[in-house]
N, C-alpha and C positions, 0 to 999 in steps of 0.2 A: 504493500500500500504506500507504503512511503517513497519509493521509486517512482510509482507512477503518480503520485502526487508534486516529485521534483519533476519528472519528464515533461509534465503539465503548464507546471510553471515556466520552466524555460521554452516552451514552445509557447505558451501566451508571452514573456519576454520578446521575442525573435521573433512575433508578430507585429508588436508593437514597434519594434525598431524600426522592421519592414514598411512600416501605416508611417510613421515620423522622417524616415530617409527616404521613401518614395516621393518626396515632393521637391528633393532635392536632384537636378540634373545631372549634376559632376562632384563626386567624392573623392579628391585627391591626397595622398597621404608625404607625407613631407620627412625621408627619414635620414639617418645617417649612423654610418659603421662607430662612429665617436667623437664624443664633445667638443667644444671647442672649434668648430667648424662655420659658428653665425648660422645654426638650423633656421631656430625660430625667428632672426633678422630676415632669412632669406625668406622665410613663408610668410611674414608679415607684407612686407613690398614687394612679393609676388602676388598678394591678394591684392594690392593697394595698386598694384602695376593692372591688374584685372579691372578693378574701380575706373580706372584712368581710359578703360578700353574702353569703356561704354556699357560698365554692368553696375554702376550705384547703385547700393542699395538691395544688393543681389547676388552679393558676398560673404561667406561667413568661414571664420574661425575655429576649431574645437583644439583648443587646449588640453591636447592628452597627455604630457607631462604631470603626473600628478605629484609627485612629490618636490619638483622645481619648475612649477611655472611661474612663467617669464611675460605671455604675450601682451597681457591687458598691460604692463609695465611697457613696451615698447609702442603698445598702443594708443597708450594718454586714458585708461580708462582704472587705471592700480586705486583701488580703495571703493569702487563699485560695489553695488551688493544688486543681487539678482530680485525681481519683481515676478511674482507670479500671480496664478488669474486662473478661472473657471477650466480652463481646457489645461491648465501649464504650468508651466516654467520659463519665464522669455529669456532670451538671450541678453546681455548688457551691449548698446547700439556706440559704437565710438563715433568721435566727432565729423569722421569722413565714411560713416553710413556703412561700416565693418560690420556685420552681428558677430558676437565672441562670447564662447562658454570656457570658464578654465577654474578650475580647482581654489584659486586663488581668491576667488570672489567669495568661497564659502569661509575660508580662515579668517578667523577675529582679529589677527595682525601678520603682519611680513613676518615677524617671526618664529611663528607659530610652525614647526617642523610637521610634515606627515609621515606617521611611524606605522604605516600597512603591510602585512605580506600579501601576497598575489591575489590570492579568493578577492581581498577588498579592495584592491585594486581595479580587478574583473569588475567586480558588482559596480563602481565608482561610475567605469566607460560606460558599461550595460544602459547606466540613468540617464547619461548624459547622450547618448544615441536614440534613446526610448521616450524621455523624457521632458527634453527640450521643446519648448514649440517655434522653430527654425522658420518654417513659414517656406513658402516658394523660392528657393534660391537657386541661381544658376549655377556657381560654385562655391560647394566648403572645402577647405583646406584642412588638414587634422597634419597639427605640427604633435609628432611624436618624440620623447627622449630616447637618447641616442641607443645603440644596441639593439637584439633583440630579445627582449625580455617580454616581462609581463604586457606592459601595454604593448608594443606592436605587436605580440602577437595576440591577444584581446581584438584590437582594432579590427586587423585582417580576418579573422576567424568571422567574427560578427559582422564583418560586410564583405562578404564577397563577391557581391557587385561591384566592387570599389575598381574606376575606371584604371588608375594605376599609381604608381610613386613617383616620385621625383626624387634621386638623391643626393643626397649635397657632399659634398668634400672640400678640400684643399690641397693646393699643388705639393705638398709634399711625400715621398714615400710612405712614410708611417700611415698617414692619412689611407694613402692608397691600398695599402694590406690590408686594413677592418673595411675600407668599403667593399671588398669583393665578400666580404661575408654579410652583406646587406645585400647584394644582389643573389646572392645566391638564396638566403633567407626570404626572400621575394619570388624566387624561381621554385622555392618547393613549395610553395605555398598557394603557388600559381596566379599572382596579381602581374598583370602586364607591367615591365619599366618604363615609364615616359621617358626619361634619359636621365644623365647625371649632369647637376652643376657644379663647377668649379670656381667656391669665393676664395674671397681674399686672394686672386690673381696676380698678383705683380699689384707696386705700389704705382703712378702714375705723379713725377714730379709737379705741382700747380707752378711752377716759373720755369722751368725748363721743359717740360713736354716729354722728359727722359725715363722709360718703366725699368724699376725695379725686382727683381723676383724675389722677394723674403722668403716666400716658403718654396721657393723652387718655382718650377713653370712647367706648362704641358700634364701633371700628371692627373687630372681629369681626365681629357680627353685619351690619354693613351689609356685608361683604366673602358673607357666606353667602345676602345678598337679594339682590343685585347677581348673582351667578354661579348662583344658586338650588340652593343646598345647604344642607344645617339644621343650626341652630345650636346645638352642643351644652349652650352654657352659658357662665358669664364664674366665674373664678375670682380672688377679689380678692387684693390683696397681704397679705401677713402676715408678717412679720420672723420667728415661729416656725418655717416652716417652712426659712428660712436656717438656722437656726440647728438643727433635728431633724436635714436634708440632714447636716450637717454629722456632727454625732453617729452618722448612719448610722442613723435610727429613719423611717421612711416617716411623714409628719405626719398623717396619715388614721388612724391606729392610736393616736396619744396626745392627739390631740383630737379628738372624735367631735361635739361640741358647737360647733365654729365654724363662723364662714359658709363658711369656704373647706370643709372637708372636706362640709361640706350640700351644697355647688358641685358637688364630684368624685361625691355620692352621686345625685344626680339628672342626672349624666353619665352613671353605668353605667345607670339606669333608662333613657334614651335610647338608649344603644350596645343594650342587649337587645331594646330594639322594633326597630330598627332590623333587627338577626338574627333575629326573628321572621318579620319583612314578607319578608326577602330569603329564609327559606328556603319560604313558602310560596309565593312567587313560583317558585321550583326547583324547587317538588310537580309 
């Protein structure tokens, strides 16, 4: 009795997700082989780069980092607290018409640690795909912490409609050895790769015009020939975007004119052919 009283529940679960993510177009997940890579920078002003396309208002966020979320902090929305309503849970709306769910809106203060093993972790995502009321959105983004652990594989497991990844690195070796085991984590799991980004690119002198490579150069894209997955793009460094992050202003929305935001604007041109090819491949 008690088996099928759990089987019951997770299948009323997994229906609900389905009734709450069905109104959502594009599920994209945002991962990376290990920290320190600007995950969550890059999924922010890749939403905010989406915004800029011509989808205000018709973007959303899910903060599945649950024990170090960061987004609503780069998004200008840190010390929010969630409103709900007859049907829900709403999302918290940032200044430039993000909807964004993360973990961080529920703690009483920044410093408040979350001490979960996995089960509550699971049930945490479970809510926040089931339970949210998202509303009609053309894309959400789910920036995941790094590796794959509990959440990414919660995330994946629970939507395997999810159109595909995006994953992010940096031109250094190191970088490049944990991200083939994100690809591969994705390949047994069977979620299509949209391709890999490579930040923090070469620094880009503002009085001489002269790049840099700090962390090395090329090892994005040699990591997307090697495993044969397409390269979204290399996004170079830029100390502004430190510093916007910080501010909580997405860096694609107050510079339109730099290499880096050009970077992020001929990534979404990629991601969109990319969901062209795959849905007529569906047809």
């Amino acid at each position: 009795m008690a088996q099928q009283a759990f089987e019951e529940q997770r299948r009323e679960q997994q229906q609900r997700i389905q009734t709450a993510m069905g109104k959502i177009k594009h599920k994209i997940a945002v991962i990376s082989g290990k920290g320190g890579v600007g995950k969550s920078t890059v999924t922010v002003n890749l939403a905010a780069s989406f915004v800029m396309h011509g989808f205000h208002g018709s973007v959303g966020i899910l903060d599945a980092d649950i024990t170090g979320p960061c987004v609503p902090k780069i998004l200008g929305v840190k010390g929010r607290r969630l409103q709900g309503g007859s049907p829900g849970i709403f999302p918290v709306v940032s200044p430039f018409g993000i909807k964004v769910m993360s973990m961080a809106f529920l703690l009483p203060s920044d410093e408040t640690p979350v001490i979960w093993r996995g089960p509550l972790k699971m049930k945490a995502i479970q809510q926040f795909l089931s339970d949210i009321i998202w509303g009609e959105l053309e894309y959400l983004f789910i920036d995941l912490p790094p590796g794959t652990g509990d959440e990414p594989l919660s995330i994946m497991q629970l939507l395997p409609e999810m159109d595909g990844v995006v994953i992010v690195t940096i031109p250094s070796e190191v970088s490049q050895e944990v991200v083939k085991k994100a690809v591969t984590f994705s390949r047994q799991l069977k979620i299509p790769i949209i391709g890999i980004v490579e930040n923090m690119s070469g620094f880009i002198c503002p009085k001489c015009g002269t790049e840099f490579n700090i962390f090395g150069a090329g090892g994005g894209r040699k990591i997307a020939e090697d495993l044969d997955i397409p390269f979204l793009g290399k996004v170079p460094i830029d100390p502004q975007v430190c510093e916007d992050s910080d501010k909580g202003v997405p860096f694609v929305l107050e510079h339109m004119d730099s290499p880096s935001t050009k970077a992020f604007m001929e990534i979404v041109k990629k991601i969109e052919e990319f969901l062209k090819k795959k849905k007529k491949k569906e047809a």
